[in-house]
Residue frames relative to the residue before (quaternion, step in Angstrom):
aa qw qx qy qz dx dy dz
X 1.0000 0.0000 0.0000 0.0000 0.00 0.00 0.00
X 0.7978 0.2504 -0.2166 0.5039 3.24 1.32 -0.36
X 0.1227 0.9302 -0.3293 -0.1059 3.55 -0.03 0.81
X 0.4278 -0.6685 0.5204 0.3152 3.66 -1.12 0.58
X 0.8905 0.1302 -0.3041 0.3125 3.58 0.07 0.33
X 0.6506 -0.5488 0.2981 0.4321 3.60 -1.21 -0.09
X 0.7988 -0.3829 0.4413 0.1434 3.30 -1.58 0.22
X 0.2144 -0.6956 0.6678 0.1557 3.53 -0.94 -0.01
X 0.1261 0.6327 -0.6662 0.3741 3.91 -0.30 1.74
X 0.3520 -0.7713 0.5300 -0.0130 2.51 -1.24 1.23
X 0.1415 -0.9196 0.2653 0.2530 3.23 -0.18 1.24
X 0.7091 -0.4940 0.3344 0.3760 3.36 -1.95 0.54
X 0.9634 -0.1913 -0.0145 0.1871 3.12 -1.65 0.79
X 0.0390 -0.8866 0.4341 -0.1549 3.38 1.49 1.36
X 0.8399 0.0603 -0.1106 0.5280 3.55 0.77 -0.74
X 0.0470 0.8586 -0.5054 0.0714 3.76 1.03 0.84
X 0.4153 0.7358 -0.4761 0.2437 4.01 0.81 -0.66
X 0.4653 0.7078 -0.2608 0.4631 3.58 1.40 -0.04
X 0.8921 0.3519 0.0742 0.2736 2.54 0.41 -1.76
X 0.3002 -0.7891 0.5346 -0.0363 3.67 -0.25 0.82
X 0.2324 -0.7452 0.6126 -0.1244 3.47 -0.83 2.26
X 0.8838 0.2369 -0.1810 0.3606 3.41 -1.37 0.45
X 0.6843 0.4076 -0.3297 0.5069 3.71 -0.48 1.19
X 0.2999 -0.6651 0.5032 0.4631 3.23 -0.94 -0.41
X 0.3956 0.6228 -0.4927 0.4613 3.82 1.03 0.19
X 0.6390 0.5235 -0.2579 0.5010 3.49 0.55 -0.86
X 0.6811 0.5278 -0.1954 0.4684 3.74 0.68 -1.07
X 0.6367 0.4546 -0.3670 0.5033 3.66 1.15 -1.28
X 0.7372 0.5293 -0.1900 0.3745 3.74 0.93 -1.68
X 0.4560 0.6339 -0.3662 0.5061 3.76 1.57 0.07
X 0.7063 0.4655 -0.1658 0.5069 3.11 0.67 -2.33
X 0.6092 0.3542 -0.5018 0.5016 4.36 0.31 -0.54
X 0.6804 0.4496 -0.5247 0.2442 3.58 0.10 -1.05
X 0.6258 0.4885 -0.3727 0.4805 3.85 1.04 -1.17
X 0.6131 0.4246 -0.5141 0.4237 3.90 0.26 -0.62
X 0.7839 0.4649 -0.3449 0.2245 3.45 0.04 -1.36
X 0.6450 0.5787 -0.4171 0.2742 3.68 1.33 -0.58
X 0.6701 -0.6669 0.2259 0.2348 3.00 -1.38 1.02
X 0.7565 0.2360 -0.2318 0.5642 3.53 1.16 -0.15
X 0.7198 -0.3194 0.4447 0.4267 3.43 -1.85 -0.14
X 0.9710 0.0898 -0.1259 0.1822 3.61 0.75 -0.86
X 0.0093 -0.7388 0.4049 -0.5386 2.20 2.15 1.86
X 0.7625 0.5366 -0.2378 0.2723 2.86 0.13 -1.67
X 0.7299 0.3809 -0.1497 0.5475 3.57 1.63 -1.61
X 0.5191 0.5258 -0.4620 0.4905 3.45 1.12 0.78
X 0.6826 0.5260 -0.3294 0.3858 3.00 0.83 -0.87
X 0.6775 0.4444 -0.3572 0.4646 3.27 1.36 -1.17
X 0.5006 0.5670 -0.4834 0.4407 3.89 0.65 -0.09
X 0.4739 0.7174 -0.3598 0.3623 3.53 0.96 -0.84
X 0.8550 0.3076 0.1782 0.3777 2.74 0.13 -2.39
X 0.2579 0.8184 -0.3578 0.3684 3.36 1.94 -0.22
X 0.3749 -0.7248 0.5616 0.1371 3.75 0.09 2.08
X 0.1216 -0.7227 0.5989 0.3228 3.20 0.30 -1.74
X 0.4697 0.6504 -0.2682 0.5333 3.19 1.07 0.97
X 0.4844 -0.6027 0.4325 0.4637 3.68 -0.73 -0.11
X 0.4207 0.5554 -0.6683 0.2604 3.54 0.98 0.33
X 0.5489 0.6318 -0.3828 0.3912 3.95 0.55 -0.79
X 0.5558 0.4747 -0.5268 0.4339 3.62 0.92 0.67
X 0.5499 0.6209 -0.2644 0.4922 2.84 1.23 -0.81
X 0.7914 0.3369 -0.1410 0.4902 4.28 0.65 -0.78
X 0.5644 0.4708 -0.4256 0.5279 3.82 0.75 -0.94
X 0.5884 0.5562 -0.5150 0.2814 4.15 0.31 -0.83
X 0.5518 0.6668 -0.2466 0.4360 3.32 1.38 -1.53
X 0.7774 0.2495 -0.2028 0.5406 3.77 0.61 -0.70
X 0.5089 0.6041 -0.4905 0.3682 3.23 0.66 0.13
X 0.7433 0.4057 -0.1491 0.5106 3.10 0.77 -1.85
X 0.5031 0.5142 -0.5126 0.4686 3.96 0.69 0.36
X 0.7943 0.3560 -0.2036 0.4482 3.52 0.67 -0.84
X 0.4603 0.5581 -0.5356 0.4356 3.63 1.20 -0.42
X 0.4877 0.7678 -0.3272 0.2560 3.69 0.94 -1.24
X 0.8775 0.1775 -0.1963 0.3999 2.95 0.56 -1.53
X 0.9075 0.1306 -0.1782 0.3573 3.68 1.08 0.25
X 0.3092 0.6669 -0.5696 0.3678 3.44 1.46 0.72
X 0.6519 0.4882 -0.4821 0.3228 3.58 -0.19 -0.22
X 0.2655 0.8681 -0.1260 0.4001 3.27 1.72 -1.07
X 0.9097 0.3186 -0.0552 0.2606 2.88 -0.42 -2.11
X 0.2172 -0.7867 0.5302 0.2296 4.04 -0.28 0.94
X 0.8234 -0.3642 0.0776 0.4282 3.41 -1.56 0.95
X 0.6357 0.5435 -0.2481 0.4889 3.46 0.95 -1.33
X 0.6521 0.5973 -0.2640 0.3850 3.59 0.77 -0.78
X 0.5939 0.5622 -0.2071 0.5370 3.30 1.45 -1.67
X 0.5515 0.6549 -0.3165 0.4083 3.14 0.52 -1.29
X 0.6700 0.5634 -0.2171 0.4318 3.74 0.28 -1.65
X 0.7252 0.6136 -0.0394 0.3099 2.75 0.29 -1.64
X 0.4699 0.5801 -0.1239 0.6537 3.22 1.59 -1.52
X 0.8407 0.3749 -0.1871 0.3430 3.50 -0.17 -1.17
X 0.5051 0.5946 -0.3442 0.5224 3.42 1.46 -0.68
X 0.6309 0.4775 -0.3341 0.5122 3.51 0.60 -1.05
X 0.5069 0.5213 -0.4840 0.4869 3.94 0.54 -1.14
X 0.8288 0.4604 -0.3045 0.0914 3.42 -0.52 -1.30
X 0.4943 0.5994 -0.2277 0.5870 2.97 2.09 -0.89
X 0.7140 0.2529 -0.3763 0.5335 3.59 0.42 -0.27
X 0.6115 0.4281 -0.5420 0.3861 4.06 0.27 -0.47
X 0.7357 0.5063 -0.3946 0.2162 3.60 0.77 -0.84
X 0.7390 0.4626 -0.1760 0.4569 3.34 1.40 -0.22
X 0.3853 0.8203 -0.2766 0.3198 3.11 1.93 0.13
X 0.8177 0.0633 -0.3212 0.4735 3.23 1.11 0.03
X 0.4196 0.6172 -0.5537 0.3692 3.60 0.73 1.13
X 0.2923 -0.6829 0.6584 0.1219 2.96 -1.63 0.97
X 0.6218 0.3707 -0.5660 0.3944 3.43 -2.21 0.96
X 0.5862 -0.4441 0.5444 0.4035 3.80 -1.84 0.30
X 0.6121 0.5279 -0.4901 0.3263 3.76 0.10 -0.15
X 0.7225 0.3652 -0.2622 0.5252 3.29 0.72 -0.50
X 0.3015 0.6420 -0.5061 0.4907 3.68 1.54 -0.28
X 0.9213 0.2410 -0.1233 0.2792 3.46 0.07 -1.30
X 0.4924 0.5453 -0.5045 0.4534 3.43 1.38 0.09
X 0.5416 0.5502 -0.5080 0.3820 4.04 1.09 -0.48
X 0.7693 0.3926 -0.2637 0.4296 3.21 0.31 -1.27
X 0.6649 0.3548 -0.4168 0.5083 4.23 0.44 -0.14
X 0.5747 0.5431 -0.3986 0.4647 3.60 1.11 0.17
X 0.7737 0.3537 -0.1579 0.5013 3.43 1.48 -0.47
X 0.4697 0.4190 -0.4774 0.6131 3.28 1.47 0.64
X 0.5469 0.4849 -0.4926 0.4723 4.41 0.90 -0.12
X 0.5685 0.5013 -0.4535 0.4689 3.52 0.75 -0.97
X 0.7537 0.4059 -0.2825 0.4329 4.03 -0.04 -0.65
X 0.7952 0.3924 -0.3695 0.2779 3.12 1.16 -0.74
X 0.3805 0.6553 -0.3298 0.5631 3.40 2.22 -0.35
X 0.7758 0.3504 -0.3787 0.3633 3.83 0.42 -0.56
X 0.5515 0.5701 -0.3919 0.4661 3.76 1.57 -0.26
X 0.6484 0.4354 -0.3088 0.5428 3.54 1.06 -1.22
X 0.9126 -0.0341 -0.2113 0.3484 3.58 -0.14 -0.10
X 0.3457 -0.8172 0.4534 0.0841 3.42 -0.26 1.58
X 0.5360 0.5455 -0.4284 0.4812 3.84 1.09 -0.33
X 0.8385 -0.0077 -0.3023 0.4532 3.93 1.02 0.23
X 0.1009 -0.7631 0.6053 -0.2027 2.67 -0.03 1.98
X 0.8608 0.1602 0.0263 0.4823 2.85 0.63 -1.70
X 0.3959 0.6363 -0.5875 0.3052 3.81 0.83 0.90
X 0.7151 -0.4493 0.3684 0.3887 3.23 -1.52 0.51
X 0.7316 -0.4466 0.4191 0.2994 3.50 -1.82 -0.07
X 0.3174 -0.7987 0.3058 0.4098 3.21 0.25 0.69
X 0.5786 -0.4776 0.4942 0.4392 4.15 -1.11 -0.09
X 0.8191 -0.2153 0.3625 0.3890 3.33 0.38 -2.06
X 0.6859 -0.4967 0.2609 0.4634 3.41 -0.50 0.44
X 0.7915 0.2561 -0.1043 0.5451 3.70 1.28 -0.14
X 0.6831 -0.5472 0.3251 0.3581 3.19 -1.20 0.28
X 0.2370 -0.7145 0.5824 0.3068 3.99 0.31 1.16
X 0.5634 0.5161 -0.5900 0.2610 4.13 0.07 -0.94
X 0.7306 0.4279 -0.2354 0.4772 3.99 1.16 -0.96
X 0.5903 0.6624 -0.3946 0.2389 3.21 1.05 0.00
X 0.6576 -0.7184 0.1885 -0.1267 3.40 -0.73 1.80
X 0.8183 0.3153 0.1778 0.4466 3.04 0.46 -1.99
X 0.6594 -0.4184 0.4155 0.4663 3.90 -0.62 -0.03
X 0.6604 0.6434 -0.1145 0.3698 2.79 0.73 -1.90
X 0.6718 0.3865 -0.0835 0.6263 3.51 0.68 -1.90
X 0.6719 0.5265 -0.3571 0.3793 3.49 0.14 0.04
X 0.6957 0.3475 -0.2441 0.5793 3.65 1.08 -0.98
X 0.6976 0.4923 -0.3866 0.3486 3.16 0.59 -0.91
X 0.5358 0.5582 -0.3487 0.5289 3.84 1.47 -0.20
X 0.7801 0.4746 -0.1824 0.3645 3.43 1.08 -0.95
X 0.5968 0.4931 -0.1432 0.6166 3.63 2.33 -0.44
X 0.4202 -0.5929 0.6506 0.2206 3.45 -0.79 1.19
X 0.7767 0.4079 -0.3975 0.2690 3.54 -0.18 -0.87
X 0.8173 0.3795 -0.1584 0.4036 3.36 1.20 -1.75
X 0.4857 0.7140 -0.3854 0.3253 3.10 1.58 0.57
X 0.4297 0.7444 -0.1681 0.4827 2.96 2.46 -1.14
X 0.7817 0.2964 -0.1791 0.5187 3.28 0.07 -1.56
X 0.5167 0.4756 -0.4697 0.5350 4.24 1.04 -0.21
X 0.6871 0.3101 -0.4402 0.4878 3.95 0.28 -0.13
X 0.5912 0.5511 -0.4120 0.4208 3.63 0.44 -0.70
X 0.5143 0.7994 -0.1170 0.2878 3.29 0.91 -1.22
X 0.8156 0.4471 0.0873 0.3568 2.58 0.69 -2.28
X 0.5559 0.6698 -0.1365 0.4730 2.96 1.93 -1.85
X 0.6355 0.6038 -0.1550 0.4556 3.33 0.36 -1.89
X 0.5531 0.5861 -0.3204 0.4979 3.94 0.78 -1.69
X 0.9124 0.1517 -0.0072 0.3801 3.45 -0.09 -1.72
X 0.4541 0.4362 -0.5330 0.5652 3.28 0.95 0.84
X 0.5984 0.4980 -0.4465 0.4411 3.82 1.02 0.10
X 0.7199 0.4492 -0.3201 0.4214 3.10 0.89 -1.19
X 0.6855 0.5997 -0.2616 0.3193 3.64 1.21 -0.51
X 0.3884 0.5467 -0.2389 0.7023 3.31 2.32 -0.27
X 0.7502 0.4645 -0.2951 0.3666 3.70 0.27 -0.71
X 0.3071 -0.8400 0.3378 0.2932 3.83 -0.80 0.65
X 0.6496 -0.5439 0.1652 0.5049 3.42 -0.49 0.07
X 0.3362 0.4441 -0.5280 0.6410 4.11 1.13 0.40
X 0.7111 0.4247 -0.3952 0.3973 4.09 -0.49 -0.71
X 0.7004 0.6306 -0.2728 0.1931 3.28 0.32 -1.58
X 0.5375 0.7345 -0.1317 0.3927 3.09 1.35 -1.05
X 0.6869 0.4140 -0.0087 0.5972 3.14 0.67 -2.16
X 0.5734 0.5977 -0.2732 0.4892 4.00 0.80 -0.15
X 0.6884 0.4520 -0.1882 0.5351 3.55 0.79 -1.07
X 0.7015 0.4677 -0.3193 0.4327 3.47 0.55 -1.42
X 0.7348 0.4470 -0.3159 0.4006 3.44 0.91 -1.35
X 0.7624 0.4420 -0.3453 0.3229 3.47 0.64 -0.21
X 0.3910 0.5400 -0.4069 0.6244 3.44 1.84 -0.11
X 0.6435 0.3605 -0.4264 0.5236 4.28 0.64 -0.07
X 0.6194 0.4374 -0.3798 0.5299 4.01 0.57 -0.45
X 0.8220 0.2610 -0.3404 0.3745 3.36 0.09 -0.45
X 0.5758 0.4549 -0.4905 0.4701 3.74 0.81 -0.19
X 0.6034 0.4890 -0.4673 0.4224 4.09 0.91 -0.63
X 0.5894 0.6835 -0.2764 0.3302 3.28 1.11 -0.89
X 0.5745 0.5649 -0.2621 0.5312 3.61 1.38 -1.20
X 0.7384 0.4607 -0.2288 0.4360 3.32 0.61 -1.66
X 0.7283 0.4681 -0.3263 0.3796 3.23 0.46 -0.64
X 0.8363 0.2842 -0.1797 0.4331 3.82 1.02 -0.16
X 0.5976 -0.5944 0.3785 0.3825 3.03 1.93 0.93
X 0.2145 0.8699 -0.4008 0.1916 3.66 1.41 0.53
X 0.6595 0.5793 -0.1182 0.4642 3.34 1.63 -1.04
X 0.7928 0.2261 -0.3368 0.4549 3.64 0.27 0.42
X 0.6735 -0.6037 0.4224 0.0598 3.41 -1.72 1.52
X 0.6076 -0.1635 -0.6359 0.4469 1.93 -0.11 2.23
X 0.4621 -0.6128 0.5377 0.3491 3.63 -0.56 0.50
X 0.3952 -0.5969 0.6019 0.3539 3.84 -1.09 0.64
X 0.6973 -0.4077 0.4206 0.4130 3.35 -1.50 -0.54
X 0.7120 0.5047 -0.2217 0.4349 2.83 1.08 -1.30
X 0.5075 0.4213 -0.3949 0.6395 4.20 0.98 -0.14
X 0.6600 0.4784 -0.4061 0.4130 3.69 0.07 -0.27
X 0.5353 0.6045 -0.2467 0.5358 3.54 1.35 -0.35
X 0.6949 0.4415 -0.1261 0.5535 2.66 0.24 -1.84
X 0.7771 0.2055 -0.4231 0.4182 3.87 -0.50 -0.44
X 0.4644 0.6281 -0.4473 0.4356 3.82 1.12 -0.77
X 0.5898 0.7341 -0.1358 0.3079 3.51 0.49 -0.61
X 0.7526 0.4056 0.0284 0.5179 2.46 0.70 -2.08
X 0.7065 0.3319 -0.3208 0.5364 3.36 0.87 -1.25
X 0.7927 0.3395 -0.4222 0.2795 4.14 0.40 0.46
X 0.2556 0.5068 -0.5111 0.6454 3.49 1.60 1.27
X 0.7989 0.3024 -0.2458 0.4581 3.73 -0.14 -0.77
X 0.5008 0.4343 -0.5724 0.4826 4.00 1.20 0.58
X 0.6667 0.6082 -0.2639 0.3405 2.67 0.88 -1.93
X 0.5130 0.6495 -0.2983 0.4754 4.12 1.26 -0.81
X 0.7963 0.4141 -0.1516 0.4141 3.32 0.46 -1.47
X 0.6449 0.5611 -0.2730 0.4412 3.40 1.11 -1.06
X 0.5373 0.5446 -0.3179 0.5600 3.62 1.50 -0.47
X 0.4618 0.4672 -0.4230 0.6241 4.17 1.12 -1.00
X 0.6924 0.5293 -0.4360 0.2244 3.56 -0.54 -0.58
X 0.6767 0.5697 -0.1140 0.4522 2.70 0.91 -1.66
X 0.8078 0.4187 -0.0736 0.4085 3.57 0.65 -1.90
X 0.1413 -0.8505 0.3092 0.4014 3.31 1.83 -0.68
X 0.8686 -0.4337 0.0047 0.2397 2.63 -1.90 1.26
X 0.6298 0.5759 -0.2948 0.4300 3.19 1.00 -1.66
X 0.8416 0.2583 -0.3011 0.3666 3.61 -0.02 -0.96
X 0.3742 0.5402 -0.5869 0.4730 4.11 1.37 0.00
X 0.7792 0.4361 -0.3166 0.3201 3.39 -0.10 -1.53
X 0.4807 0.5308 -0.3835 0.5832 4.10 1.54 0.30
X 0.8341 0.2263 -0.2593 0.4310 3.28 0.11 -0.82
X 0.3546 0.5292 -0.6436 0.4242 4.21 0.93 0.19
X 0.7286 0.5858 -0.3359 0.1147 2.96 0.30 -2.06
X 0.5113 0.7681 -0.1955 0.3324 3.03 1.65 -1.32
X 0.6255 0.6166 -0.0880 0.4699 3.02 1.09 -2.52
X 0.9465 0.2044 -0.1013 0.2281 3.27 0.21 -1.30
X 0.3674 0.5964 -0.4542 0.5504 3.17 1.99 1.26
């Protein structure tokens, strides 16, 4: 729940010279470039590439999905489906409460990674749903305990987590620092504030931190967007 390093996110439009914004000509000549590429994870590069940021990207992530559903959804036993299923879940819970097409499209290029992670690595196809963003057998604390023991707050603890280190992985190495510390201060205010700290957690702290930790994606996922330097101004701000 608390990590020290970055993520693995792929980044946004690094080799876009291809690609072609605004029109619907532009949109058809985007969508061939993603059909025509030659793999599953071509295809989700390319769409990062070409990634409108808009709701046209409903219209293109499908295109990489179905390439990769291709090469292992039939594949995938009950437990597998299941996964799979839930990956998708997460991409929509994380973006469930943000408003504007920009986040339209980070759901849907977030659900064409989910397919393309499940084509590229076939050894977890078929593992269970995960618990949490860590390993529950190590899991410790009050805190680390419910959230192992709650479908829901186990959800928003991966979402959570993700979001975290795709910041820290956007962030430079003067930022990176000033990230960690502040979020090791949100999340202990976070504990304290909902009575996080005693064995068993009520219901009502299970809320309360469930909560908390989906304002404080929903928070970060905006840093992304707005970049780092000026989120990591306006927490500071927030959290005097």
């Amino acid at each position: 729940m608390q990590p020290s390093g970055a993520g693995a996110q792929k980044p946004r439009g690094q080799n876009a010279g291809e690609c072609q914004f605004g029109g619907a000509e532009a949109l058809d000549h985007d969508a061939k470039l993603i059909s025509d590429a030659p793999t599953c994870s071509a295809a989700d590069d390319k769409l990062h590439d070409c990634q409108w940021g808009s709701t046209a990207d409903t219209r293109l992530a499908p295109i990489v999905i179905e390439k990769c559903e291709k090469i292992f959804l039939n594949k995938l036993s009950p437990s597998g489906k299941a996964n799979y299923q839930h990956g998708q879940h997460l991409c929509a819970y994380e973006y469930a409460g943000q408003e504007g097409t920009l986040f339209i499209s980070e759901k849907v290029v977030c659900e064409a990674d989910v397919a393309e992670d499940f084509a590229t690595h076939p050894g977890r196809t078929n593992l269970p749903i995960p618990r949490a963003s860590f390993d529950c057998a190590r899991a410790r604390t009050p805190l680390e305990k419910a959230v192992c023991s709650d479908r829901a707050l186990g959800d928003a603890d991966i979402v959570l987590n993700r979001v975290y280190e795709g910041l820290l992985a956007s962030a430079t190495s003067a930022e990176r620092p000033v990230v960690i510390r502040q979020q090791k201060g949100w999340l202990h205010q976070a504990i304290v504030k909902c009575g996080a700290n005693t064995d068993p957690l009520p219901a009502s702290s299970r809320d309360c931190i469930r909560m908390a930790f989906e304002d404080r994606f929903a928070d970060l996922d905006g840093c992304a967007v707005g970049g780092v330097s000026e989120c990591l101004n306006q927490t500071a701000a927030d959290d005097r």
